[in-house]
C-alpha positions in Angstrom: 47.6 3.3 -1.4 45.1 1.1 -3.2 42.0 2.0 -5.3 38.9 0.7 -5.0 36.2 1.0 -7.9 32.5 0.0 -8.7 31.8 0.3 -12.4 28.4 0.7 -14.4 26.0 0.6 -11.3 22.8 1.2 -13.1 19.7 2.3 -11.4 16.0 3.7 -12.4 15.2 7.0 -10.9 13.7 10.0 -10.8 16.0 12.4 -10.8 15.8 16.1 -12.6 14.4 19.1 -13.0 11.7 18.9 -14.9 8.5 17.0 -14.4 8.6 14.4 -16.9 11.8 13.1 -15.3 10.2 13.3 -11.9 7.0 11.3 -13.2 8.6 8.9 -15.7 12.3 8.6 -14.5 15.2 7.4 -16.2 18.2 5.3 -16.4 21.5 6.3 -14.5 25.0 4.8 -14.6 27.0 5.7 -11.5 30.8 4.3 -11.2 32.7 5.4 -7.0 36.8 5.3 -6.9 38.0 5.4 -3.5 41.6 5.6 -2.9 42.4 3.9 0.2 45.4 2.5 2.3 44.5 -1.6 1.8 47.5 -2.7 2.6 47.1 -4.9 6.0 44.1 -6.2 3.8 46.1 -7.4 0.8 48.6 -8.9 3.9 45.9 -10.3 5.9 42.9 -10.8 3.8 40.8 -8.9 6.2 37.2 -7.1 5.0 37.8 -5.0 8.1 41.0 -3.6 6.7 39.7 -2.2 3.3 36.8 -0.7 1.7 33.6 -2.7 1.5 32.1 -2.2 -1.6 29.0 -3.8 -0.8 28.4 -0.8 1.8 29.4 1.4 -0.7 26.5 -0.2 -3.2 24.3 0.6 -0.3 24.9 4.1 -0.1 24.5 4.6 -4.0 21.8 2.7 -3.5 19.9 4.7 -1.3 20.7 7.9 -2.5 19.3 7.3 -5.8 16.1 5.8 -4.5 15.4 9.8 -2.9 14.5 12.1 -6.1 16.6 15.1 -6.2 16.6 18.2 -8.8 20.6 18.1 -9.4 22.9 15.4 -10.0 25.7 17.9 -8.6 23.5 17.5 -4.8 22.4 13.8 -6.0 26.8 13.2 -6.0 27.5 15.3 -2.8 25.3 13.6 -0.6 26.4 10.1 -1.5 29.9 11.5 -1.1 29.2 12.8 2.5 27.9 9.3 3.6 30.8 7.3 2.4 33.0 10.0 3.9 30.9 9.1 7.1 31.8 5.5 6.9 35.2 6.0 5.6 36.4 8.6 7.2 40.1 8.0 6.8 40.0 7.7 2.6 42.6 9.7 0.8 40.3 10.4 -2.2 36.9 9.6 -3.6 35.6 10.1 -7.1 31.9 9.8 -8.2 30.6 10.0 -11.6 27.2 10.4 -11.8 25.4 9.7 -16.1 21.7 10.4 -17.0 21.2 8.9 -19.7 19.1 10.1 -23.0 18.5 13.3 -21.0 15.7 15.4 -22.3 17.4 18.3 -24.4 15.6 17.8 -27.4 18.3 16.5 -29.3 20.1 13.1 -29.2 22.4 12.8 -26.1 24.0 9.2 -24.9 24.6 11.4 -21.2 24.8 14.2 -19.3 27.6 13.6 -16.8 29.0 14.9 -13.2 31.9 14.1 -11.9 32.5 15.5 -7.7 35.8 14.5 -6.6 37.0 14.3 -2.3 39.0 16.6 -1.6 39.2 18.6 -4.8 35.7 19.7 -5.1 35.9 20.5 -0.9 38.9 22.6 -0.5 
């Protein structure tokens, strides 16, 4: 078993709740662990035997381009598609920060975290 990892994807969205995150947006940090078997890759340095993390960019990618109230929903459905790729993954981790959210106090984040299988047993 291997892991594969983006870190610090940053995006511009329009996430939330309220309106003012839905009109003006805000800045989210997303990091995706996959744990994979990559061993015929690391053997035969074969794309086709590992996780491409370019497709995996993609699929954040997308996901965060759709507004959606929840980052909990925002998190499942980006889980579901790489699940839909990658069918065969042992586990898949994805951590989803808003940052500066509006509480009316200083914040750096709010943060969820959804984990495959754990949050789907």
């Amino acid at each position: 078993m291997g892991k594969v990892s983006l870190e610090g994807i940053e995006f511009h969205a329009f996430h939330g709740v309220f309106s003012e995150e839905k009109k003006l947006g805000n800045r989210f940090t997303v990091d995706i662990h996959v744990e994979t078997d990559f061993k015929q890759a690391m053997l035969e340095d074969d794309l086709n035997e590992t996780v491409d993390y370019s497709r995996i960019y993609q699929i954040a990618k997308s996901h965060m381009e759709e507004p959606v109230k929840l980052l909990e929903h925002l998190a499942h459905l980006m889980l579901q598609d790489i699940l839909k790729v990658y069918p065969n993954l042992e586990s898949i981790d994805i951590i989803i920060k808003k940052h500066n959210p509006a509480l009316g106090g200083v914040v750096n984040y709010s943060v969820v975290k959804v984990s495959y299988p754990a949050d789907y047993e």
